[in-house]
C-alpha positions in Angstrom: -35.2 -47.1 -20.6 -36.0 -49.2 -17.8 -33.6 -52.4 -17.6 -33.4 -53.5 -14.3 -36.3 -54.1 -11.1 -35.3 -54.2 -7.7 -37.6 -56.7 -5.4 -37.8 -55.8 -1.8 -38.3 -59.2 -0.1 -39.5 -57.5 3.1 -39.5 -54.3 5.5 -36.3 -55.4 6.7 -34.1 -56.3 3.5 -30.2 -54.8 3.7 -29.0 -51.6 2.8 -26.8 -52.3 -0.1 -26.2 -48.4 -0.6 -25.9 -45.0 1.4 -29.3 -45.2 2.8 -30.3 -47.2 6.5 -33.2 -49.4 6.9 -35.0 -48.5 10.4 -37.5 -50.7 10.2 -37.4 -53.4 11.9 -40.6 -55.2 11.1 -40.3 -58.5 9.8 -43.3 -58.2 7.2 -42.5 -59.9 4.1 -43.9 -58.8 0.5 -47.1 -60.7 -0.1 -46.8 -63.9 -1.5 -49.4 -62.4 -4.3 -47.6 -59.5 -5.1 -44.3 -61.0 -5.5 -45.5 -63.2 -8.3 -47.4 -59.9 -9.8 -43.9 -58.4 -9.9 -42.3 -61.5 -11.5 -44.9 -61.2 -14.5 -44.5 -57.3 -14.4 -40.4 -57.8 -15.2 -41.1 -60.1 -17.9 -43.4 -58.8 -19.7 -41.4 -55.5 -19.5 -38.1 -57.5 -20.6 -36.7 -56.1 -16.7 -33.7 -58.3 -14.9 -34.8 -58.6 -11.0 -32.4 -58.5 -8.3 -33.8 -59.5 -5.1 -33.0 -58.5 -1.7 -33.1 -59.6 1.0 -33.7 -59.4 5.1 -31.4 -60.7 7.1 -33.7 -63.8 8.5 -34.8 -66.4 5.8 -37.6 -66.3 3.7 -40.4 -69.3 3.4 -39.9 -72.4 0.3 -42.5 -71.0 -1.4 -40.6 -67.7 -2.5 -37.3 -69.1 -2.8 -39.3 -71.5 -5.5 -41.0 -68.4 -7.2 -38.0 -66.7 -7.2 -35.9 -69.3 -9.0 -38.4 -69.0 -11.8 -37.2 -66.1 -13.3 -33.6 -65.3 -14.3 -32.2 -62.6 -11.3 -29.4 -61.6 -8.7 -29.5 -62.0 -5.1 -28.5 -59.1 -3.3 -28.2 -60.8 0.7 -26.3 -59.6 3.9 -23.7 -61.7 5.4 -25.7 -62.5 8.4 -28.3 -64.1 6.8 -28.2 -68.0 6.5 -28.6 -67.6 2.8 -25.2 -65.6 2.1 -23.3 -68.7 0.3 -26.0 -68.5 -2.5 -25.8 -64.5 -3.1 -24.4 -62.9 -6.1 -23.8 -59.5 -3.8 -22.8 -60.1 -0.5 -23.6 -57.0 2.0 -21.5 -56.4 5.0 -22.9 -54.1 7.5 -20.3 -54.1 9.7 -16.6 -54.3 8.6 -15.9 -56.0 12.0 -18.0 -59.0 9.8 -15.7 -59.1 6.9 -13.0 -59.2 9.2 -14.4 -62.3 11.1 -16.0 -64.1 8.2 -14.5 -67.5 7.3 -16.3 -68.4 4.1 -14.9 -67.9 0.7 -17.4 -65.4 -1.1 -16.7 -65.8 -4.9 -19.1 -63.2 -5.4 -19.1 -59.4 -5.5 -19.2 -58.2 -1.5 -20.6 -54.2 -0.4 -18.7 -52.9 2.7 -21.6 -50.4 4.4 -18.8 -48.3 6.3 -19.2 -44.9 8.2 -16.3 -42.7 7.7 -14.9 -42.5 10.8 -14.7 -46.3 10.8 -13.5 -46.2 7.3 -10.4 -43.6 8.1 -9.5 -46.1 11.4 -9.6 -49.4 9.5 -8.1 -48.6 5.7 -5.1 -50.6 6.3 -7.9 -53.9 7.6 -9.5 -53.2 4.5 -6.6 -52.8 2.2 -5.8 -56.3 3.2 -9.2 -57.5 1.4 -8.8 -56.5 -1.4 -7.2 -59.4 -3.5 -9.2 -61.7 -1.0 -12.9 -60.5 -2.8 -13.5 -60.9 -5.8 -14.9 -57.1 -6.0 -15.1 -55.4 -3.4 -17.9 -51.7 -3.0 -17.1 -49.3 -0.4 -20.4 -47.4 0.9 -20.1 -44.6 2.7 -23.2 -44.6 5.2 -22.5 -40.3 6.8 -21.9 -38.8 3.5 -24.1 -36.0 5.0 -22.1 -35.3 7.8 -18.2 -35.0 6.0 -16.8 -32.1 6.7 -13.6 -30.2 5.1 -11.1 -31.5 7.4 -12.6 -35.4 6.7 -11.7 -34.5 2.7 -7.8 -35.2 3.6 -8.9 -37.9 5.9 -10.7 -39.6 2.8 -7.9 -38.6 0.3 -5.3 -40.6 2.6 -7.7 -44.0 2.7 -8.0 -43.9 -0.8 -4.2 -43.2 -1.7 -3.2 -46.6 0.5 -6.1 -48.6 -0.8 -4.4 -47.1 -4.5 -1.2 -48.2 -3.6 -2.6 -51.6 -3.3 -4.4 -51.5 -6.7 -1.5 -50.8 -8.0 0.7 -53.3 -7.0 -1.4 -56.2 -7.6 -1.8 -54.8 -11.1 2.0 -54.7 -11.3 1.5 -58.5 -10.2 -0.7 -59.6 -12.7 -3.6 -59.7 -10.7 -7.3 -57.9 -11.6 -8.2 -56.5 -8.4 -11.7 -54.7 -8.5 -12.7 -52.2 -6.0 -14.9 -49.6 -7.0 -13.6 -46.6 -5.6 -10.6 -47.0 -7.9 -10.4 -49.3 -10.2 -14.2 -48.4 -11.7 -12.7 -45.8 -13.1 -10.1 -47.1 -14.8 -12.0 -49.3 -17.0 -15.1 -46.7 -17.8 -15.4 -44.6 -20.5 -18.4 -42.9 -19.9 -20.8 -42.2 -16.7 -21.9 -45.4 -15.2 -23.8 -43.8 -12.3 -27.2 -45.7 -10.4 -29.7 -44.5 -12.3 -32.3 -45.1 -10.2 -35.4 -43.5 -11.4 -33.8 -43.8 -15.4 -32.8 -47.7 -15.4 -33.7 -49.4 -12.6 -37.5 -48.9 -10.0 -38.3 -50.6 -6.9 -41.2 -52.7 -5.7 -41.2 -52.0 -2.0 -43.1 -55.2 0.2 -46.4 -52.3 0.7 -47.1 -53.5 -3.5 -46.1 -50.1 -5.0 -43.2 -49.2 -6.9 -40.6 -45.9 -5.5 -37.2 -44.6 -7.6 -35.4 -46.4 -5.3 -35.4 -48.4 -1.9 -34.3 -45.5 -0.2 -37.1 -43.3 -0.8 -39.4 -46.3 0.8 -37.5 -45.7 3.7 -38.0 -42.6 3.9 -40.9 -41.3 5.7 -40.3 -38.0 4.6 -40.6 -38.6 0.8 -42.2 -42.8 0.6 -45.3 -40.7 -0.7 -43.4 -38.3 -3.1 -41.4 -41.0 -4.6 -44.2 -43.4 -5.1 -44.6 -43.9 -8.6 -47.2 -46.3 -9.2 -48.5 -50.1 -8.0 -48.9 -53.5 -9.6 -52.8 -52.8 -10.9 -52.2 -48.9 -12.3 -48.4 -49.3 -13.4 -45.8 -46.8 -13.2 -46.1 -43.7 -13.6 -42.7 -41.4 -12.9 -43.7 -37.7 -12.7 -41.2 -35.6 -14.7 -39.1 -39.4 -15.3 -36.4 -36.8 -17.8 -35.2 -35.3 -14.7 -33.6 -38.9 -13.8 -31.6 -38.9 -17.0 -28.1 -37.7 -17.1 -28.7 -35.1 -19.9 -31.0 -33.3 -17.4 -28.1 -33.1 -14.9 -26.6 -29.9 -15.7 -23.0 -30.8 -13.4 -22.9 -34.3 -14.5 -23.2 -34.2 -18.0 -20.0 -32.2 -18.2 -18.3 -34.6 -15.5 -15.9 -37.3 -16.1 -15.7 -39.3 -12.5 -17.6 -41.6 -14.5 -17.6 -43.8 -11.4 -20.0 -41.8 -9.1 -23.2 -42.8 -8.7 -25.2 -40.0 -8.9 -26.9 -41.2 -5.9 -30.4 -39.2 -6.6 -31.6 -39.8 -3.0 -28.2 -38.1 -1.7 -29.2 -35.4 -4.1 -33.0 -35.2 -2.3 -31.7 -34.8 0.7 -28.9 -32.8 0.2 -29.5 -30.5 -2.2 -33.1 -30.7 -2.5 -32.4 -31.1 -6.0 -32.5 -34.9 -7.8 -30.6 -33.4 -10.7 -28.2 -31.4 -8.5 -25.3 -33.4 -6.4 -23.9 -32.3 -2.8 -20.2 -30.4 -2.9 -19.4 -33.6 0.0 -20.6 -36.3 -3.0 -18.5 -34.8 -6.0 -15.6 -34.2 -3.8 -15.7 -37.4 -2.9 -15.5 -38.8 -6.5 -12.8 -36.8 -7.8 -10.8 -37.5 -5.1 -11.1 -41.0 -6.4 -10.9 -40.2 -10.0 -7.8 -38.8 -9.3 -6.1 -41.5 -7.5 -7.3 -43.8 -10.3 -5.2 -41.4 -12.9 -2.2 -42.2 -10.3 -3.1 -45.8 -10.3 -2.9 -45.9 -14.2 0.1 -43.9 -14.8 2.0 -45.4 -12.6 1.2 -48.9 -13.3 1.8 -47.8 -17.1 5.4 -47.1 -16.5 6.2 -50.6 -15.1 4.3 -52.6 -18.1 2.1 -52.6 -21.0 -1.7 -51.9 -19.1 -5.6 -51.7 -20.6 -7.2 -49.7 -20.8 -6.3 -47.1 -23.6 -8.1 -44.1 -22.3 -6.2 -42.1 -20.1 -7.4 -39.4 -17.7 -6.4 -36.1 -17.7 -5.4 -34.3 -14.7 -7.7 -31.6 -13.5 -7.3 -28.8 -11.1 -10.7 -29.1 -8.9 -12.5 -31.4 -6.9 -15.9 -29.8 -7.4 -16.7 -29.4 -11.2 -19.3 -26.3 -9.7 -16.1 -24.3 -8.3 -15.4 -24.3 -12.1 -18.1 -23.7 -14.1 -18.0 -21.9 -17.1 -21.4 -19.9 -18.6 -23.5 -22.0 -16.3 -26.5 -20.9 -18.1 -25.2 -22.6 -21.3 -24.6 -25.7 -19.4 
């Protein structure tokens, strides 16, 4: 059931996830059609989060736009970035030299090479933000030896999250301490929860797949005047992902355009994205255990220790799955 619609303000709004936007153009959704997808989340009871380029938009939207309830999702570059509720750095160099206070939930869009070189810069931010999201832009490229590398960024971010724990504090960072507090899968959804109006008037699963000049046509699933219309929509559903059903890293996101391109399969994840999550899952089992030794520690759940990092390497009677 469809909850939540993304808004692209125009060609150029941020990346706030593993995709990149390449075009430049500076086209901004029609006035007309931005208003059309206003009335199209109310009327379908959607929240909007609104993104946005990194250059200012005109008085006219920013009114519209304050007529509906939403979220701003806005880089750090952009001269709007005090009034976002998700802040998007691009460039951890950004973070590092940003002076405001950002009370609000901030994305780090990192490549992994970058990300295994500065873990100890970001580990400092973590009890700085008030949430922090580590995106990994090259999840394509990882290769088995950049597994270990990942494993050791994550196990000194842990060791972080745990102390401040230990401290009293409630540090969030999603790579750890999502997983901690869920219970059950709490992956993007895009296609299931959440659709897109791109600035071109017509609705795709997900921003990324408007970028995408290989699939924009594919995963165009209707306009303002016809509607949506989401060719086999199940297949976005978790029950239809034969892997994740059965998976616990309830804090991967299931990303379905990293599927796409990956595994030519929406339903199906990459071995590099489920590696990925249960190296985190794991270190979030070594988070709470040890945090539970030192004092009395939500949440009641506790995670069981597993032998894989790739739920396919242990499948049982796959065609019963």
């Amino acid at each position: 059931m469809l909850q939540y619609l993304i808004i692209l303000l125009g060609d150029s709004s941020t990346s706030y996830c593993h995709y990149e936007v390449r075009n430049k153009n500076q086209r901004l959704i029609d006035f007309g059609n931005l208003k059309a997808g206003i009335r199209f989340a109310m009327k379908q009871n959607l929240m909007i989060q609104f993104v946005y380029p990194e250059s200012d938009i005109p008085q006219k939207y920013k009114q519209v736009i304050e007529t509906i309830d939403h979220s701003k999702i806005i880089p750090s570059t952009s001269p709007l970035a005090q009034g976002a509720d998700v802040v998007v750095f691009n460039d951890w160099k950004e973070l590092v030299d940003n002076t405001s206070d950002y009370p609000s939930p901030c994305v780090l869009r990192i490549s992994k090479e970058e990300l295994f070189a500065q873990r100890y810069t970001i580990k400092g931010f973590i009890k700085k933000i008030q949430r922090l999201n580590i995106v990994i832009t090259d999840i394509d490229t990882l290769k088995d030896e950049d597994f270990q590398k990942y494993e050791n960024v994550i196990d000194i971010l842990g060791e972080e999250i745990e102390c401040l724990y230990k401290a009293g504090l409630s540090p969030q960072l999603n790579v750890i301490t999502d997983r901690i507090a869920l219970t059950q899968m709490n992956n993007c959804n895009a296609g299931c929860n959440n659709i897109t109006l791109a600035p071109d008037g017509r609705f795709y699963i997900c921003p990324a797949f408007y970028y995408s000049e290989e699939d924009k046509e594919i995963f165009n699933v209707g306009n303002l005047h016809d509607g949506l219309s989401i060719k086999a929509a199940h297949l976005y559903k978790l029950q239809y992902a034969p892997l994740c059903r059965n998976c616990d890293a309830y804090q991967c996101k299931r990303c379905v355009w990293l599927n796409r391109n990956m595994t030519y399969d929406i339903t199906t994840p990459s071995h590099e994205q489920c590696v990925l999550s249960h190296i985190e899952r794991n270190s979030s089992r070594k988070v709470l255990e040890n945090v539970r030794k030192k004092k009395d520690f939500y949440p009641e759940q506790d995670i069981k220790e597993i032998n894989y990092l790739d739920p396919y390497d242990v499948r049982i009677d796959w065609h019963k799955i």
